[in-house]
C-alpha positions, 0 to 999 in steps of 0.5 A: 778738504775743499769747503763752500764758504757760508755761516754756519748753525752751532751743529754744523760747526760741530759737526765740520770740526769732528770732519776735519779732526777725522781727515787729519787725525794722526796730525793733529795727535802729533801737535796735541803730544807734544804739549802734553808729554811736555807737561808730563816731563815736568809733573814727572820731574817734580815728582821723582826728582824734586821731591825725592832728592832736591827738597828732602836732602834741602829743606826737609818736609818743610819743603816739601810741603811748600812746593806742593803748595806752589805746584798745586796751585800752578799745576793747571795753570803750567799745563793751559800754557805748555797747551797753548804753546801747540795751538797756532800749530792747530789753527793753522791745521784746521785754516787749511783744511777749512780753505783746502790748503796742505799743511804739514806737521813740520810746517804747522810745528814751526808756525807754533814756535813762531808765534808762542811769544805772541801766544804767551804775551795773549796768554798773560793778558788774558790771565791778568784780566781773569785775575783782575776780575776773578779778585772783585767778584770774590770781593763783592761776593763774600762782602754780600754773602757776609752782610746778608748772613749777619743781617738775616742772623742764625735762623737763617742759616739755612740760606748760606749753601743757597747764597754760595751756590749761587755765587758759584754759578755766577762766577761760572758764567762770568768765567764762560762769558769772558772766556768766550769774548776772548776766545778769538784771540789766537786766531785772529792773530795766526790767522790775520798776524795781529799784535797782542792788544788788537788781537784781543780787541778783534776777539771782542768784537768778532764775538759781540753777537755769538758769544752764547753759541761759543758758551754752548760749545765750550761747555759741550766740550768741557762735559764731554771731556769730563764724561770721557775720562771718568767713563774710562777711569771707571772701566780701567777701575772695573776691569783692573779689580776684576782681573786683580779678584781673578788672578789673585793679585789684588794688590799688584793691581790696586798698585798699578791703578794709578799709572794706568789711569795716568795712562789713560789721562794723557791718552784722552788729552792727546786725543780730545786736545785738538778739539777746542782749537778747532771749534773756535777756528770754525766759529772764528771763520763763521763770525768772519763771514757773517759779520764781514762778508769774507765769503765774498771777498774770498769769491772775488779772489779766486775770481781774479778781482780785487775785493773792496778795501772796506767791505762792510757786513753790519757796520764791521769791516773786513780786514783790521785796517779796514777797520782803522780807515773808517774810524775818525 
């Protein structure tokens, strides 16, 4: 799809990403599977195999119990990672298709296994910093919320849902704003072959003046994904209780609502999966031009001139080694 090259609003990004998403559609739900089949081969493991044989035959309900604790604080953790594993595949999709290249789902696929060590080296820095940052807030947050409890006594008690209400929106916007100043990671190391560290160093300052925009968009994203799958969930529910009413198998139905409703999860995962990595690509892109003038540079090569090795747009260079000439 070829792409006149220029900033773009918060509207047209979404609305260039569902473009993309619909020109290569049955790409993109070949990438998208298998991150999430993968994730379901493990959560099935676990659950009919690990559970059923290994820690009932070992440990007893003992166990049992442990594991659950371990798998249900790793679960999402587990699938975020088996998930990032297929993003450079979607990146690279979403780069040709932006700059009007072929691609292929073999091509992309081989581009994600050569840069998942890289992805999961991001990964674990990025998780550590969350971590990190995630332990102090909480730190500070309960050493507050205590302090002030003890301070204003019991008649006060009311203000307790109010203080930790708060606490919990402040933890959200800390997570969404660090989030989005680290969003650009992957990409600028797809798309430019940056190290790990730099690939983050290049996401924080490609991010210095649009990290609300990619906020906006992260938590568009989240709701819809949400407001999707308990639509669905809902309407699989309805239907299965009304067919069970109907046809007299009640609990044959109420039996089987779990499987259809996992059914349906991955379904919604496969499909919407995609779409993150594609915003942040656009937003990526869209950055690049507004701060770098990468729209110019990419007029001068296919003019067939050399574009300037320290192109600046608002004091920021164009390529990363750009950036390392003029620093002192």
């Amino acid at each position: 799809m070829t792409t006149n090259l220029r900033s773009m609003g918060l509207g047209e990004i979404l609305d260039r990403t569902f473009q993309i998403y619909r020109s290569r559609f049955w790409l993109f739900v070949c990438i998208s599977s298998v991150p999430v089949f993968a994730w379901e081969l493990i959560f099935f493991i676990n659950t009919n195999w690990l559970q059923t044989h290994t820690l009932d035959h070992s440990s007893g309900n003992t166990g049992i119990l442990l594991w659950n604790f371990v798998a249900s604080h790793v679960n999402y953790y587990a699938f975020f990672l088996v998930a990032l594993l297929a993003m450079p595949a979607v990146v690279k999709v979403t780069e040709c298709s932006f700059l009007g290249t072929k691609c292929t789902a073999l091509s992309s696929l081989g581009f994600a296994v050569a840069f998942s060590r890289r992805c999961l080296w991001i990964a674990f820095l990025v998780a550590s910093v969350f971590l990190v940052l995630d332990s102090a807030f909480r730190s500070v947050v309960a050493w507050i919320f205590v302090d002030s409890v003890s301070t204003l006594g019991r008649s006060f008690n009311w203000a307790a849902p109010i203080l930790n209400a708060f606490a919990t929106v402040a933890g959200w916007a800390l997570f969404l704003w660090l989030f989005a100043r680290l969003s650009f990671a992957i990409p600028a190391a797809v798309i430019e072959d940056l190290p790990s560290f730099r690939s983050l160093r290049r996401s924080w300052i490609l991010t210095r003046d649009s990290w609300q925009r990619i906020c906006l968009a992260l938590v568009a994203l989240i709701l819809g994904l949400w407001a999707s799958t308990w639509v669905l969930e809902f309407s699989l529910g309805r239907m299965m209780y009304f067919i069970g009413d109907v046809l007299h198998i009640s609990d044959a139905m109420r039996n089987l609502y779990p499987a259809a409703v996992f059914v349906v999860g991955t379904a919604v995962y496969v499909l919407l999966g995609p779409i993150y990595p594609i915003v942040i690509t656009l937003f990526y892109y869209d950055q690049r031009i507004r701060r770098e003038g990468y729209d110019i540079e990419m007029m001068m090569k296919s003019a067939g001139l050399d574009a300037p090795t320290a192109l600046t747009v608002k004091g920021s260079p164009i390529t990363p080694a750009a950036e390392e000439e003029v620093q002192p």
